[in-house]
PDB file of N, CA, C and O in Angstrom:
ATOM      1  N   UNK A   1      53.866  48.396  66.781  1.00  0.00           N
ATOM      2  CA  UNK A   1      53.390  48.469  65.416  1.00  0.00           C
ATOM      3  C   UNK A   1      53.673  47.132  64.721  1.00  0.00           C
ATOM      4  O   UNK A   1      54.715  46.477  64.729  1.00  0.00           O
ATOM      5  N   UNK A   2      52.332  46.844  64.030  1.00  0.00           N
ATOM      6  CA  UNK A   2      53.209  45.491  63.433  1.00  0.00           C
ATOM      7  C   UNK A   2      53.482  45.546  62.121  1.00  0.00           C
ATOM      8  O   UNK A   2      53.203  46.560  61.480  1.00  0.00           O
ATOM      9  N   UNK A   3      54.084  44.425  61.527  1.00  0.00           N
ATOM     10  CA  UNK A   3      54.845  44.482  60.215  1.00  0.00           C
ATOM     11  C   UNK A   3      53.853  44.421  58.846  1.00  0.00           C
ATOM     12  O   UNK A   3      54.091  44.805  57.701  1.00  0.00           O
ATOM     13  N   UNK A   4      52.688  43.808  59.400  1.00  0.00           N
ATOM     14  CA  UNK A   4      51.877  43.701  58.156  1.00  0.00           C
ATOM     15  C   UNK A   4      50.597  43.978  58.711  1.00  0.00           C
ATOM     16  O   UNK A   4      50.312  43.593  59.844  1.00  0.00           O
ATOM     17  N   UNK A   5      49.629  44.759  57.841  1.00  0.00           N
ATOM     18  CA  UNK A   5      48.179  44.814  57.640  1.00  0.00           C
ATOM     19  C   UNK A   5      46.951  43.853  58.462  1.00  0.00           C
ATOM     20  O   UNK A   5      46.893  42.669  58.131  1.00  0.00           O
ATOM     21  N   UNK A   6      46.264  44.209  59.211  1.00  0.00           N
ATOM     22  CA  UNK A   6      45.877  43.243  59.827  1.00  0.00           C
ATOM     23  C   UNK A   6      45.194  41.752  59.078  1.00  0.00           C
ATOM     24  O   UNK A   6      45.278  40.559  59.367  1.00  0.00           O
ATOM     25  N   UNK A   7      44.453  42.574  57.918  1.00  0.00           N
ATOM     26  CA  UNK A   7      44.125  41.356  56.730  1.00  0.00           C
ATOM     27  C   UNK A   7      45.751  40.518  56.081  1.00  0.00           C
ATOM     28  O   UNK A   7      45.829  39.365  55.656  1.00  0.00           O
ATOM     29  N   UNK A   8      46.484  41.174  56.155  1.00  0.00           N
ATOM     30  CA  UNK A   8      48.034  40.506  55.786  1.00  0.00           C
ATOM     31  C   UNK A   8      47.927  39.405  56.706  1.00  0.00           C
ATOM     32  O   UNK A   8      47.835  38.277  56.221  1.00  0.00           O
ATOM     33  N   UNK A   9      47.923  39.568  58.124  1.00  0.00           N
ATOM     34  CA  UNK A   9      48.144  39.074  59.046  1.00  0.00           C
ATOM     35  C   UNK A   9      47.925  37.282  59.485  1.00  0.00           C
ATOM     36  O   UNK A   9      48.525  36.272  59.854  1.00  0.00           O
ATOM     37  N   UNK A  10      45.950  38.105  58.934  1.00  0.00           N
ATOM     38  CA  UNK A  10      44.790  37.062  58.947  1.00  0.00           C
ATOM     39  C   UNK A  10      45.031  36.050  57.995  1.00  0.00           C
ATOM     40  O   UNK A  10      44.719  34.886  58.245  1.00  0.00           O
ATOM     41  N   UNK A  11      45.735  36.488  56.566  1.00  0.00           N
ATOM     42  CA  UNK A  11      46.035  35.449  55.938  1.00  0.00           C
ATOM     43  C   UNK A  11      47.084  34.868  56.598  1.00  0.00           C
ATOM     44  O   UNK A  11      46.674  33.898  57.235  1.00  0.00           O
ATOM     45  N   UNK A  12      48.342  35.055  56.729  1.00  0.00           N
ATOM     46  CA  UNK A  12      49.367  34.535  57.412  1.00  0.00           C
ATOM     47  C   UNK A  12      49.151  33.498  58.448  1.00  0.00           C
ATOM     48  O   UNK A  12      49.947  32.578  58.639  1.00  0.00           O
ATOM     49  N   UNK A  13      47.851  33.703  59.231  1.00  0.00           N
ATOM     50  CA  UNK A  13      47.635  32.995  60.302  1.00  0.00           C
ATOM     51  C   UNK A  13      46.435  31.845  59.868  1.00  0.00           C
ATOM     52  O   UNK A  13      46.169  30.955  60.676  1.00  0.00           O
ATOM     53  N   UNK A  14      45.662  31.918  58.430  1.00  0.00           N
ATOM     54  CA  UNK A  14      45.534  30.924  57.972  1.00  0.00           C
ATOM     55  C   UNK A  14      46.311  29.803  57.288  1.00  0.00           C
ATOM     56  O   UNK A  14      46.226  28.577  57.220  1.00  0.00           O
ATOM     57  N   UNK A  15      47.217  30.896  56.744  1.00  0.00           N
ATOM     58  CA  UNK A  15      48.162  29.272  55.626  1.00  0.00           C
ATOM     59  C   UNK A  15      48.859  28.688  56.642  1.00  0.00           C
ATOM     60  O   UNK A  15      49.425  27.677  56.226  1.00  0.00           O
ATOM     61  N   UNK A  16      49.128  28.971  58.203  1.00  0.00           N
ATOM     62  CA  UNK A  16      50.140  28.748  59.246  1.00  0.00           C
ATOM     63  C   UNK A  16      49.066  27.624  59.462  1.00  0.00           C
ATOM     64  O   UNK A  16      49.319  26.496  59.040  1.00  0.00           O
ATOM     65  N   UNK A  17      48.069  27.838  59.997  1.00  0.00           N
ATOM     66  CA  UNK A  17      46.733  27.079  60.560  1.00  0.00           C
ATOM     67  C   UNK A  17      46.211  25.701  59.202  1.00  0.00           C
ATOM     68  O   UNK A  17      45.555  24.708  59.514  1.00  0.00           O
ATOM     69  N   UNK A  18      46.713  26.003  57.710  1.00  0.00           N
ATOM     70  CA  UNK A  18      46.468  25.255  57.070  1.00  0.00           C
ATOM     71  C   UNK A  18      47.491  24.377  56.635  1.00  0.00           C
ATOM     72  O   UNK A  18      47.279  23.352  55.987  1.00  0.00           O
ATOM     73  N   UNK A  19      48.760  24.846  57.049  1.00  0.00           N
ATOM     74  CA  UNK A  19      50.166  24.562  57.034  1.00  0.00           C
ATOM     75  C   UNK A  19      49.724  23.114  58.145  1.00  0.00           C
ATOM     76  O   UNK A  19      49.457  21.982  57.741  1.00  0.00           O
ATOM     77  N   UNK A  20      49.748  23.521  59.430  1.00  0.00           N
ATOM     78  CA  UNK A  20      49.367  22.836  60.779  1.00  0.00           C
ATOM     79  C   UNK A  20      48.673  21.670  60.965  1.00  0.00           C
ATOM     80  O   UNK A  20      48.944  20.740  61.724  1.00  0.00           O
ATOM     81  N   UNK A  21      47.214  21.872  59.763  1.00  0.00           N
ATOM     82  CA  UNK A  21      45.916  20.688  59.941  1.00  0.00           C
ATOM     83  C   UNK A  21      46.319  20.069  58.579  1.00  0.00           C
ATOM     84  O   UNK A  21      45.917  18.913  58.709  1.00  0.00           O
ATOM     85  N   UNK A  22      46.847  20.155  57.415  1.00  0.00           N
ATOM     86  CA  UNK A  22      46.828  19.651  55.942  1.00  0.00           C
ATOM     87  C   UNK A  22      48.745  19.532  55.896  1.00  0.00           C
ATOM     88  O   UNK A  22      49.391  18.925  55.042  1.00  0.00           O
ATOM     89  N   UNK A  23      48.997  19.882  56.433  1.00  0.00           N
ATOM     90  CA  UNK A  23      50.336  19.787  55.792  1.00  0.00           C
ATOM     91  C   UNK A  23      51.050  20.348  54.235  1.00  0.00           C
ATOM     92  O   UNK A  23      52.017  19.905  53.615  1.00  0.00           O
ATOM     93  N   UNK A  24      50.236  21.357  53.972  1.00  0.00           N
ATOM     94  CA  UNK A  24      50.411  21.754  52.771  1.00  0.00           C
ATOM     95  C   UNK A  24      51.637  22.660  52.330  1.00  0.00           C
ATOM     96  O   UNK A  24      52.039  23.707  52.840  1.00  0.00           O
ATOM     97  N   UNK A  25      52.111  21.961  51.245  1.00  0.00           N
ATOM     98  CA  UNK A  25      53.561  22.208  51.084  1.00  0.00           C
ATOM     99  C   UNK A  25      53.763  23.511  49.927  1.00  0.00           C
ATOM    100  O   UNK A  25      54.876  23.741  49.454  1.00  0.00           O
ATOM    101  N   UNK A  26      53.023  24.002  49.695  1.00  0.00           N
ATOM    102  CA  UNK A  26      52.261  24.756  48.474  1.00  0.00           C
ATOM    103  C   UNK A  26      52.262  26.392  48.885  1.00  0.00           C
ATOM    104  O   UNK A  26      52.164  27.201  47.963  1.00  0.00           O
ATOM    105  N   UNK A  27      52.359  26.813  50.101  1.00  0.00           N
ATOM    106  CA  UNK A  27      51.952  28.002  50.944  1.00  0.00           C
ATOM    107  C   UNK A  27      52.927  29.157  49.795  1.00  0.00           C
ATOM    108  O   UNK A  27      52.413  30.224  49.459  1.00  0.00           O
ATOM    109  N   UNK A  28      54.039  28.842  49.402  1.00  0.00           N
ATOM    110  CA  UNK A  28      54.794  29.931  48.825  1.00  0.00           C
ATOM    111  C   UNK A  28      53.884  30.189  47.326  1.00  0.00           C
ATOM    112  O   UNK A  28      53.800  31.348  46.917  1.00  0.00           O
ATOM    113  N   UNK A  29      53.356  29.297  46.705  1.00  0.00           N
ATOM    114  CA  UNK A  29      52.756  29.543  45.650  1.00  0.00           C
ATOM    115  C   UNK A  29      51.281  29.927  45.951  1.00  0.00           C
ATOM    116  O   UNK A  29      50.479  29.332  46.671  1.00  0.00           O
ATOM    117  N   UNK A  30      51.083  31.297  45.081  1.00  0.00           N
ATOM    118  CA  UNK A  30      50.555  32.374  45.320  1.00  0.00           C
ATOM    119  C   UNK A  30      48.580  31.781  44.845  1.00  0.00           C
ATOM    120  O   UNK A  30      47.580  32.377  45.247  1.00  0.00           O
ATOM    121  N   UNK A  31      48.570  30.271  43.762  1.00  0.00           N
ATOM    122  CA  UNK A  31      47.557  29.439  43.691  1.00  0.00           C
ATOM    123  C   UNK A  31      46.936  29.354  45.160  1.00  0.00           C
ATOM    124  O   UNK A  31      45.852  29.914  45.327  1.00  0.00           O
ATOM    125  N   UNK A  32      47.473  28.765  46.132  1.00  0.00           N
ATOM    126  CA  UNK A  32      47.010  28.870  47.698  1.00  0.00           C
ATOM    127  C   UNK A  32      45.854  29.456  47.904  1.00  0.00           C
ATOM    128  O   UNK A  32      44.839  28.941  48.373  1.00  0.00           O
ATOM    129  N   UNK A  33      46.049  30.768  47.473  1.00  0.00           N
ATOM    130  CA  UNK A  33      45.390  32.034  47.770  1.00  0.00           C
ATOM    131  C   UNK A  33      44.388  31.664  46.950  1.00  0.00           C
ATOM    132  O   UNK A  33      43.815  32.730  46.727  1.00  0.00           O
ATOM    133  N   UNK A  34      43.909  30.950  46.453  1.00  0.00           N
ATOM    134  CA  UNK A  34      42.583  30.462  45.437  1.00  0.00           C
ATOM    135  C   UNK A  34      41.470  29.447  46.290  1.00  0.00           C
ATOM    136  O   UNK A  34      40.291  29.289  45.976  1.00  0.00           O
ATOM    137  N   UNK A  35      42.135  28.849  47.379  1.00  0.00           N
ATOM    138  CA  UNK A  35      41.415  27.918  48.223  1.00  0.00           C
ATOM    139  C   UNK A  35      40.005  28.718  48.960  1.00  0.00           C
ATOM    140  O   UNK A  35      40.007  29.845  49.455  1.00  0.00           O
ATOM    141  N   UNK A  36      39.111  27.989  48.884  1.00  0.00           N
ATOM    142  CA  UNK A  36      38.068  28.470  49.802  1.00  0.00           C
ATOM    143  C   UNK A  36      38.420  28.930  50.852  1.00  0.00           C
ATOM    144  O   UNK A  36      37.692  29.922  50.824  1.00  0.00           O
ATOM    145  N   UNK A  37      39.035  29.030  51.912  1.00  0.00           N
ATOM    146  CA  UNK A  37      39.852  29.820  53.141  1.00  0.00           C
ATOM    147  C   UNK A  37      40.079  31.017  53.331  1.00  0.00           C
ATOM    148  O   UNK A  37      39.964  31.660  54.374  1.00  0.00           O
ATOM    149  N   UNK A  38      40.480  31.414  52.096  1.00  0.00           N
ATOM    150  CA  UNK A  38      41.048  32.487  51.588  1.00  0.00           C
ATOM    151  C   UNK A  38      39.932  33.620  50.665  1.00  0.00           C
ATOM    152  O   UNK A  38      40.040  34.789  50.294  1.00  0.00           O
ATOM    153  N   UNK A  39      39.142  32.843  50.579  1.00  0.00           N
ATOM    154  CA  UNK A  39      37.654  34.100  49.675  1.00  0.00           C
ATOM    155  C   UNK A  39      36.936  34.927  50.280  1.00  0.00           C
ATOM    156  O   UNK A  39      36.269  35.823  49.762  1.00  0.00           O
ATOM    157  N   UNK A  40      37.067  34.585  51.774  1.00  0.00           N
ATOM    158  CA  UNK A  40      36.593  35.773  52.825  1.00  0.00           C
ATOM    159  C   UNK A  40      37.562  37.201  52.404  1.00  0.00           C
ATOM    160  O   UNK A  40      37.083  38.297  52.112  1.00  0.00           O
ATOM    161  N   UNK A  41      38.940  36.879  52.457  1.00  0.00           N
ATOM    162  CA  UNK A  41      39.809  37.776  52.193  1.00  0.00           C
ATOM    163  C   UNK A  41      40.132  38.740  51.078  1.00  0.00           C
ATOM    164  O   UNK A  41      40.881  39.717  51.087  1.00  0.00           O
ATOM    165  N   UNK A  42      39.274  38.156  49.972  1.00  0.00           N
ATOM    166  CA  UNK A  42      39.547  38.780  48.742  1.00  0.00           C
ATOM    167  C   UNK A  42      39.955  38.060  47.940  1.00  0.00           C
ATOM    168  O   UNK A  42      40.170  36.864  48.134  1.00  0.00           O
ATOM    169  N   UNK A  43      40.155  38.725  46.780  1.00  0.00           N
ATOM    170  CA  UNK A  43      40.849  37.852  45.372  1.00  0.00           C
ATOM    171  C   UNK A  43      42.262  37.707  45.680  1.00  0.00           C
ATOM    172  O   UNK A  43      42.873  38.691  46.096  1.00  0.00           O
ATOM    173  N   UNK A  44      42.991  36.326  45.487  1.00  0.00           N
ATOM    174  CA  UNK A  44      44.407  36.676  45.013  1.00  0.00           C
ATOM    175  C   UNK A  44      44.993  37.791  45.181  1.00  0.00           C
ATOM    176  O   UNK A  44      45.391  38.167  46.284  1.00  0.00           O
ATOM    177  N   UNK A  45      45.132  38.547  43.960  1.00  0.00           N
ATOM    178  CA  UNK A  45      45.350  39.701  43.600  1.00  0.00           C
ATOM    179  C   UNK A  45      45.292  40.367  44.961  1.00  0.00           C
ATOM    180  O   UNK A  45      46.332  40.309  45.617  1.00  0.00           O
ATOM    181  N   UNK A  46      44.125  41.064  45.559  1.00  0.00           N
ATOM    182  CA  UNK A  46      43.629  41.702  46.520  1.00  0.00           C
ATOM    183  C   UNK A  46      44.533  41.709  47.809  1.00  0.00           C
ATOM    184  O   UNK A  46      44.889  42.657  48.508  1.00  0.00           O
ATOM    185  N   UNK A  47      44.855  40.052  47.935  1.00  0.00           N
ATOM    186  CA  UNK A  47      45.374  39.831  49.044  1.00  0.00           C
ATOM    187  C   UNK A  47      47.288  39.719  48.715  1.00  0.00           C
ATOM    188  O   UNK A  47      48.268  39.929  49.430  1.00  0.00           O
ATOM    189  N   UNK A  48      47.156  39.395  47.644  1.00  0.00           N
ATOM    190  CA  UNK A  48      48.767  40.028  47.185  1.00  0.00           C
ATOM    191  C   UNK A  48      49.017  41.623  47.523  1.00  0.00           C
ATOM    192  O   UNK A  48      50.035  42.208  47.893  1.00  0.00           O
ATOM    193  N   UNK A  49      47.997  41.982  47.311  1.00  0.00           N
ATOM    194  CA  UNK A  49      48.541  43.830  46.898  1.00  0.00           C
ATOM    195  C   UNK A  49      48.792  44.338  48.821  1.00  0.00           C
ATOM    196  O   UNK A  49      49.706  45.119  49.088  1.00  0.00           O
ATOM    197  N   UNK A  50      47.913  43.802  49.918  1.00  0.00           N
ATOM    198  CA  UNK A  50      47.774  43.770  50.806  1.00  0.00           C
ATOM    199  C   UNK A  50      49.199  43.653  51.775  1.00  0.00           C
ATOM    200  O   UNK A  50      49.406  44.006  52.936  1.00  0.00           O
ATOM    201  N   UNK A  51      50.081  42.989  50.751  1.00  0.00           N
ATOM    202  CA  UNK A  51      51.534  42.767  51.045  1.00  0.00           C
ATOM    203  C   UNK A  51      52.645  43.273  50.423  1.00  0.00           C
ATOM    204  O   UNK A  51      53.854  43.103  50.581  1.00  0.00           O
ATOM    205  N   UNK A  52      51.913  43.989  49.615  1.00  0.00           N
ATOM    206  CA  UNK A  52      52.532  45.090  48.972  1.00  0.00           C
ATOM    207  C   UNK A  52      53.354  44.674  47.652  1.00  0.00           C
ATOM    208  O   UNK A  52      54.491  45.063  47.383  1.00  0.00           O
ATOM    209  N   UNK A  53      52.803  44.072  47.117  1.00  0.00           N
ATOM    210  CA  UNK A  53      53.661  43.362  45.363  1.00  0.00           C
ATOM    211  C   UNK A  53      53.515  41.963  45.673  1.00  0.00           C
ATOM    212  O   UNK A  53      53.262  41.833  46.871  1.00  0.00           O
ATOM    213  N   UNK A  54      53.576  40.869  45.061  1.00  0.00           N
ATOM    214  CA  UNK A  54      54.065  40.105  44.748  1.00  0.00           C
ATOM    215  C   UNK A  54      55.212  39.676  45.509  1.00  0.00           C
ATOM    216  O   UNK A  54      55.113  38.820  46.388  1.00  0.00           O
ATOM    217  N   UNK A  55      56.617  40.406  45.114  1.00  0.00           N
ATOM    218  CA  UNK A  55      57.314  40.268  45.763  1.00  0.00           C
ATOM    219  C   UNK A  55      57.586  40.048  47.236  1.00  0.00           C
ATOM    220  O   UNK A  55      58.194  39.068  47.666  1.00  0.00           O
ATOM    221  N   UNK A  56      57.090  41.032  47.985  1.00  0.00           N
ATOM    222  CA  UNK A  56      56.737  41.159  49.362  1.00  0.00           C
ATOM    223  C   UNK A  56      55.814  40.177  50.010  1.00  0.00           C
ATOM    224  O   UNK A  56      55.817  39.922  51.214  1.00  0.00           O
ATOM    225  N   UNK A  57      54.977  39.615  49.061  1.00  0.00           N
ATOM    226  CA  UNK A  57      54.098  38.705  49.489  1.00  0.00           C
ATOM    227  C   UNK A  57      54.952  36.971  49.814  1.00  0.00           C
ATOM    228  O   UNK A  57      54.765  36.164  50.725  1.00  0.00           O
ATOM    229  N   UNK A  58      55.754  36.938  48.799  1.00  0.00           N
ATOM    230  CA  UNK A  58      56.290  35.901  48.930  1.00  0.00           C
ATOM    231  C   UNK A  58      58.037  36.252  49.819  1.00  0.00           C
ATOM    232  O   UNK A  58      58.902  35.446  50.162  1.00  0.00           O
ATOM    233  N   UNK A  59      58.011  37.184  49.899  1.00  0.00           N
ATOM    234  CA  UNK A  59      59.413  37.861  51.066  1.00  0.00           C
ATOM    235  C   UNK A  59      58.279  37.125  52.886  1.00  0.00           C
ATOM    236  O   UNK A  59      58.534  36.175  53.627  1.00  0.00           O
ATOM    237  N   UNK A  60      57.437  37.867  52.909  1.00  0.00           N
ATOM    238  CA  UNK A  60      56.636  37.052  53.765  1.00  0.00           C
ATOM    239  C   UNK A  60      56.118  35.635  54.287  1.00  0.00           C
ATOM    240  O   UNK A  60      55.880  35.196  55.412  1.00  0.00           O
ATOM    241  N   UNK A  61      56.037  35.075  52.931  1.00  0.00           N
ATOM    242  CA  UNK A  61      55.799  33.702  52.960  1.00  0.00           C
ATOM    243  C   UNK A  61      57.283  33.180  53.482  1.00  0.00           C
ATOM    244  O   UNK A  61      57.227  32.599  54.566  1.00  0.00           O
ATOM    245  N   UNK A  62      58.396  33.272  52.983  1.00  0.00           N
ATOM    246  CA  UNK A  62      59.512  32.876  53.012  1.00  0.00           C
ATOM    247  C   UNK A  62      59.626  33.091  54.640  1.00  0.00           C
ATOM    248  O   UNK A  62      59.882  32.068  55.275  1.00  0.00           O
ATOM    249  N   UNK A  63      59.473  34.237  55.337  1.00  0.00           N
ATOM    250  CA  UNK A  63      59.677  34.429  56.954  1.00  0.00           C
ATOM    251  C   UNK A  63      58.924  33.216  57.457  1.00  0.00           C
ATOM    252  O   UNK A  63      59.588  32.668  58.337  1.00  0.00           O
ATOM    253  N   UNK A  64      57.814  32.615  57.226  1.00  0.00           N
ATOM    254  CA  UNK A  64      56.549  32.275  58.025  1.00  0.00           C
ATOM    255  C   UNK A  64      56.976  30.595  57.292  1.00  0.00           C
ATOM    256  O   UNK A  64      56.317  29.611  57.628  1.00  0.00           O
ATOM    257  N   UNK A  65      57.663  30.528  56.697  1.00  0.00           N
ATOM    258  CA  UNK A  65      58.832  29.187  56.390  1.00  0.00           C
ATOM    259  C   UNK A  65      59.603  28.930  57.261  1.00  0.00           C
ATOM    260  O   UNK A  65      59.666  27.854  57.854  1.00  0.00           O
ATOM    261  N   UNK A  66      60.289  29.898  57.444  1.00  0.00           N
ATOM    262  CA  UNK A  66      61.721  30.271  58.264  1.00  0.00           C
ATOM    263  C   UNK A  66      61.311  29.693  59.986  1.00  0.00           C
ATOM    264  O   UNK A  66      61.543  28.821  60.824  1.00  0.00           O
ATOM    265  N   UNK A  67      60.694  30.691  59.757  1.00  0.00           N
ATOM    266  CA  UNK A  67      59.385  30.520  61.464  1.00  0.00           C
ATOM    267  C   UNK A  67      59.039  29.097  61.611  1.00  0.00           C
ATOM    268  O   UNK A  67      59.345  28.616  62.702  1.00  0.00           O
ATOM    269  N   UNK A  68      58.415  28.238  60.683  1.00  0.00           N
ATOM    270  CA  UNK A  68      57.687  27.030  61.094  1.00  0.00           C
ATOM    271  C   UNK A  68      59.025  25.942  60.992  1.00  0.00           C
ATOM    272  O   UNK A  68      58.981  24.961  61.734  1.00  0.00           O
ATOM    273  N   UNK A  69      60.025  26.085  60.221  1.00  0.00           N
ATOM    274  CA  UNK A  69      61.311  25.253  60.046  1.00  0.00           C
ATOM    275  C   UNK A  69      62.509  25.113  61.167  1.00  0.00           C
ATOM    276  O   UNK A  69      63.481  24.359  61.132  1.00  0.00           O
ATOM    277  N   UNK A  70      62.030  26.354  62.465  1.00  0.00           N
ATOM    278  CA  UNK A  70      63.231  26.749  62.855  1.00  0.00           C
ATOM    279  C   UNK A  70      62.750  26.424  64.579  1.00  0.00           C
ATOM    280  O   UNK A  70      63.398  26.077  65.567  1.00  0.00           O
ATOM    281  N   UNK A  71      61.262  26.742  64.340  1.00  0.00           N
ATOM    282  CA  UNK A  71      60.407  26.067  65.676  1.00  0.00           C
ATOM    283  C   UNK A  71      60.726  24.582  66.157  1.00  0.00           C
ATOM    284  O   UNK A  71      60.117  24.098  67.110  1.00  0.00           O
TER     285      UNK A  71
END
């Protein structure tokens, strides 16, 4: 079972993938989610709620930090 939503996921594996080609230092701020990349996925909002608050969204971001810092 996995930990997040498969659309959770899909984002995760874009900001990782946009993290990767741009170097973008920005991924925890929730603006990100405004980039053309991300409009397949839904609004902001949409793709926040997907992670269950706000909170959780950026509890996530923070792992997928952790993950790329520790690699």
């Amino acid at each position: 079972m996995y930990k997040y939503s498969e659309l959770a996921q899909q984002v995760l594996s874009t900001l990782l993938e946009k993290y990767a080609n741009e170097g973008i230092k920005e991924i925890e701020e929730t603006k990100v989610l405004q980039l053309q990349e991300f409009a397949k996925y839904g609004s902001p909002m949409k793709i926040v709620k997907e992670f269950g608050g706000k909170e959780a969204y950026q509890k996530a971001i923070k792992e997928l930090e952790d993950e790329i810092y520790t690699a």
